[in-house]
C-alpha positions in Angstrom: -4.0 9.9 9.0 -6.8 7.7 7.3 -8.1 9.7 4.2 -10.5 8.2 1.4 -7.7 6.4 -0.3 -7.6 3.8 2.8 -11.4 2.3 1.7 -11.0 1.5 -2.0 -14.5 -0.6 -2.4 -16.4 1.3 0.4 -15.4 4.8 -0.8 -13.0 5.3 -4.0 -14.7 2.9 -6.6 -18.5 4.3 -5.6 -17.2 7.8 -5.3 -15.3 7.8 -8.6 -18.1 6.2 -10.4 -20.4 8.9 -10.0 -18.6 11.5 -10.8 -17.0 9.8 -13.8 -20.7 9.3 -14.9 -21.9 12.5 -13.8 -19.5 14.0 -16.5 -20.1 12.2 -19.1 -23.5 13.1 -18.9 -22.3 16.8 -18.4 -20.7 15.9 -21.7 -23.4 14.7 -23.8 -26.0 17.2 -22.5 -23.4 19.9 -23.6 -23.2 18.5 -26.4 -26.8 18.8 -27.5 -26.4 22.9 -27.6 -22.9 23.0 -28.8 -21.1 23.4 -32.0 -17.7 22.1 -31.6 -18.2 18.5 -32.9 -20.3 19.1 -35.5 -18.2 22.3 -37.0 -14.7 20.7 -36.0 -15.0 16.4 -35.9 -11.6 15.9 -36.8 -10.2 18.6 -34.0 -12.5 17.3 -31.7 -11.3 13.5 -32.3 -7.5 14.6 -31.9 -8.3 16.2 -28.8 -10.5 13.3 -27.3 -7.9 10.6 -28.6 -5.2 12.6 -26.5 -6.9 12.9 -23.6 -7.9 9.2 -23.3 -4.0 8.5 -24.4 -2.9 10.0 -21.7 -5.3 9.2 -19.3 -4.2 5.4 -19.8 -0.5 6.3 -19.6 -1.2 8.1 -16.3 -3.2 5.1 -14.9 -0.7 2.9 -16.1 2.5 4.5 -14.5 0.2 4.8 -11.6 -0.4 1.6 -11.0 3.2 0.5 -11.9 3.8 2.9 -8.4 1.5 0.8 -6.0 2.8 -2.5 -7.4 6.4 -1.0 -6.5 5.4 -0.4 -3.5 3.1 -3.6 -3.1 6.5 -5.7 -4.0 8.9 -3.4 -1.8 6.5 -4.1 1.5 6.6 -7.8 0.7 10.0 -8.2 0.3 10.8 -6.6 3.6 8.0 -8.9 5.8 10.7 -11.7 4.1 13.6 -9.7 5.7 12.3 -8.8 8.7 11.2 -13.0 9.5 14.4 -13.7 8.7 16.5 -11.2 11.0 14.2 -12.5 13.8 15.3 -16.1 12.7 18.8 -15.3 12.5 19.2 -13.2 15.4 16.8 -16.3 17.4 19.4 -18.3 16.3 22.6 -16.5 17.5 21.4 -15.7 21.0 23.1 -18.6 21.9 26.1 -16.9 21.5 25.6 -14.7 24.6 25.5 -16.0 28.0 22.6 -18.4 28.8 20.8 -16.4 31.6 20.6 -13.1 29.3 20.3 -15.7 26.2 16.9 -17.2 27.4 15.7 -13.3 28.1 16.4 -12.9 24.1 15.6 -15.9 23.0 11.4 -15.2 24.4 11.6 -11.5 24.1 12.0 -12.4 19.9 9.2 -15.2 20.5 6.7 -12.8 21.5 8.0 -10.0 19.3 7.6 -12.4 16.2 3.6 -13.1 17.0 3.3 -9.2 17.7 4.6 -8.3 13.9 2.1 -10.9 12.8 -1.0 -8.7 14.2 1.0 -5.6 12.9 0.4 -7.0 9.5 -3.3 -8.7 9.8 -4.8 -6.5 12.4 -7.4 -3.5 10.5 -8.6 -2.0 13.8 -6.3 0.7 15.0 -6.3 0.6 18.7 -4.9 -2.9 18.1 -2.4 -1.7 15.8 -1.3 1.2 18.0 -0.8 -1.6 21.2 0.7 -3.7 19.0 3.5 -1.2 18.1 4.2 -0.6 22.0 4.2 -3.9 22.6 7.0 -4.0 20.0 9.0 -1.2 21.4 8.6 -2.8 24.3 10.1 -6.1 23.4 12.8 -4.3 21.1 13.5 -2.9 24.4 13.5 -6.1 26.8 16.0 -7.5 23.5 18.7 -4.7 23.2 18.7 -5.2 27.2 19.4 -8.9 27.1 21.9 -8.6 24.2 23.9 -5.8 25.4 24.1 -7.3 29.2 25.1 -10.6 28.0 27.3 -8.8 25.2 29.1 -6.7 28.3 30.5 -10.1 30.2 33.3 -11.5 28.3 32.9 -9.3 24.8 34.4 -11.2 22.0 33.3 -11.0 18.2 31.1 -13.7 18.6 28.8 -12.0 20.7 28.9 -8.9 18.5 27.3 -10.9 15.7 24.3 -11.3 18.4 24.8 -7.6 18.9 24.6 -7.1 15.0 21.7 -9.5 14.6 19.0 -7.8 17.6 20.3 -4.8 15.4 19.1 -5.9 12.0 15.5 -6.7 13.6 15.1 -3.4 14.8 15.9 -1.5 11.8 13.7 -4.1 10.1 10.9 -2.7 11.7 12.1 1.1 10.8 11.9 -0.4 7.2 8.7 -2.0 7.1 7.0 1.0 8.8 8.7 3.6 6.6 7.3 1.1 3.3 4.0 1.5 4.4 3.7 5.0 5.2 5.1 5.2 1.4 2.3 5.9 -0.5 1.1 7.4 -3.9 1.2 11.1 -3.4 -1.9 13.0 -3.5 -1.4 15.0 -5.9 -0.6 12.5 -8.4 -4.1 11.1 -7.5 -5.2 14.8 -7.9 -4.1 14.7 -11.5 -5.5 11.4 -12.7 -8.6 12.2 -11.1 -9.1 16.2 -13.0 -7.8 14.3 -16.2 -10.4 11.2 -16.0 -13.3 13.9 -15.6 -12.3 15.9 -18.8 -12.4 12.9 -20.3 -15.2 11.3 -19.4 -16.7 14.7 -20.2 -15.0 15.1 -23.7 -16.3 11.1 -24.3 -20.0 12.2 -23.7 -19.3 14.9 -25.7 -18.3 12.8 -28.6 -21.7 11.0 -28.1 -23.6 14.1 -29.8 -26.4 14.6 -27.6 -28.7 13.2 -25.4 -28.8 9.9 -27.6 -25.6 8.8 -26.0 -25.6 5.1 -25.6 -25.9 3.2 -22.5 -22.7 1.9 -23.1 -20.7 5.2 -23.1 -22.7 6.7 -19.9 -21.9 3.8 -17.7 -19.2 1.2 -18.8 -16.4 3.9 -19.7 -16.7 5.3 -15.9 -16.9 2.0 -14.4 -13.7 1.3 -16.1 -11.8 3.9 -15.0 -13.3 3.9 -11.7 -12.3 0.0 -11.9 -8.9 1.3 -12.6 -8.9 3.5 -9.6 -9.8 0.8 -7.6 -7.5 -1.4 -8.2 -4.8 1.1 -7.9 -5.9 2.7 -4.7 -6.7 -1.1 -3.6 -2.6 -2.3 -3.9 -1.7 1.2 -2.4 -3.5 0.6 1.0 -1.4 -1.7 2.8 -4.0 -2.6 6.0 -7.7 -1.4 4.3 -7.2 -3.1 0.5 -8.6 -6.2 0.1 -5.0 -7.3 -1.6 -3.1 -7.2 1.3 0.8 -8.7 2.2 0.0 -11.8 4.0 3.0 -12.3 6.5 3.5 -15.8 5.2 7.5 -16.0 6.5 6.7 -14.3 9.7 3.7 -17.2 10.2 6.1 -19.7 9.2 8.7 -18.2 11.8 6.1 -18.6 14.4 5.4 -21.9 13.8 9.1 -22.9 14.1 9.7 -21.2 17.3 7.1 -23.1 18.9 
């Protein structure tokens, strides 16, 4: 389901921004009828300096989750080229009518895995996933007919190999669909707004500077970005480029 989180620049890093500033000018128009910072400065700086402490500890283990996951979905575009290569690579090991079958069916399923990871548009992405069931298909067929005549273990290592590509593909999906909960986005978000609040509080007034009104919540909201830019695999504009799976093409030709 495509939420908010799959449009970091068009959506997250505006969105955030004004809210962000929107509290901390909550903040520093509170602060022009309130007490608290002129009876209690030193209170008020422990609470502040807490807040923003752990705001920047949330954000930081946050992002430290969509890198995880950033690394763990290009690692797997490395294994799935290479159980295509491999298993392009044993079909010669079952006979040669059912081997030729295998040997195309893995062609064409190695160009469809490359629009799986460039394609944005999702009609494409949703033929492009029956296209590869389809061809995951047309392979277990070839392998397991030409596996049938003769079995020896040689031919179950062509078995093993059409085996490894398809739970590739269980892998990669299930890496995608991993994402940063929403709750913990729920949290840093409620926790950047008291903040934000708390920092145009501190300002005293409606003489806040510039500086506190604006750059504070375009650094957060920076921060967001960022984060919710790594966590969306297909509408970030850091994406995982399926170098290997390019390069696999290229040698099948």
């Amino acid at each position: 389901m495509t939420t908010i989180l799959d449009y970091p620049l068009l959506l997250v890093f505006p969105i955030s921004f004004a809210v962000l500033a929107l509290a901390t000018w909550l903040g520093g128009r509170y602060a022009a009828s309130s007490k608290i910072v002129r009876e209690s400065p030193e209170d008020f700086n422990v609470v502040q300096t807490a807040t923003l402490t752990l705001l920047g500890l949330i954000i930081g283990f946050t992002f430290s989750m969509a890198l995880n996951r950033y690394d763990q979905r290009k690692n797997l575009e490395e294994e799935e080229a290479n159980a295509i290569g491999t298993a392009y690579l044993r079909a010669d090991l079952v006979a040669s009518p059912h081997a030729a079958k295998l040997r195309d069916a893995l062609k064409q399923y190695a160009g469809v895995r490359v629009r799986y990871y460039t394609t944005r548009d999702a009609a494409e992405l949703q033929a492009a996933n029956a296209q590869a069931a389809k061809l995951q298909n047309d392979m277990w067929a070839a392998v397991r007919d030409g596996a049938l005549e003769n079995p020896n273990p040689l031919k179950a290592l062509a078995v093993a190999s059409v085996n490894d590509v398809v739970n590739s593909q269980g892998y990669t999906q299930a890496a995608w669909w991993n994402r940063i909960p929403h709750g913990a986005w729920v949290l840093m978000s409620l926790l950047a707004i008291c903040a934000n609040f708390l920092v145009g509080l501190g300002a005293k007034g409606t003489s806040a500077p510039l500086r506190l009104m604006v750059v504070f919540p375009m650094i957060i909201a920076a921060a967001f970005f960022l984060i919710a830019d790594i966590d969306a695999p297909r509408g970030g504009a850091i994406r995982v480029a399926p170098q290997n799976l390019l390069a696999l093409v290229d040698s099948l030709r």
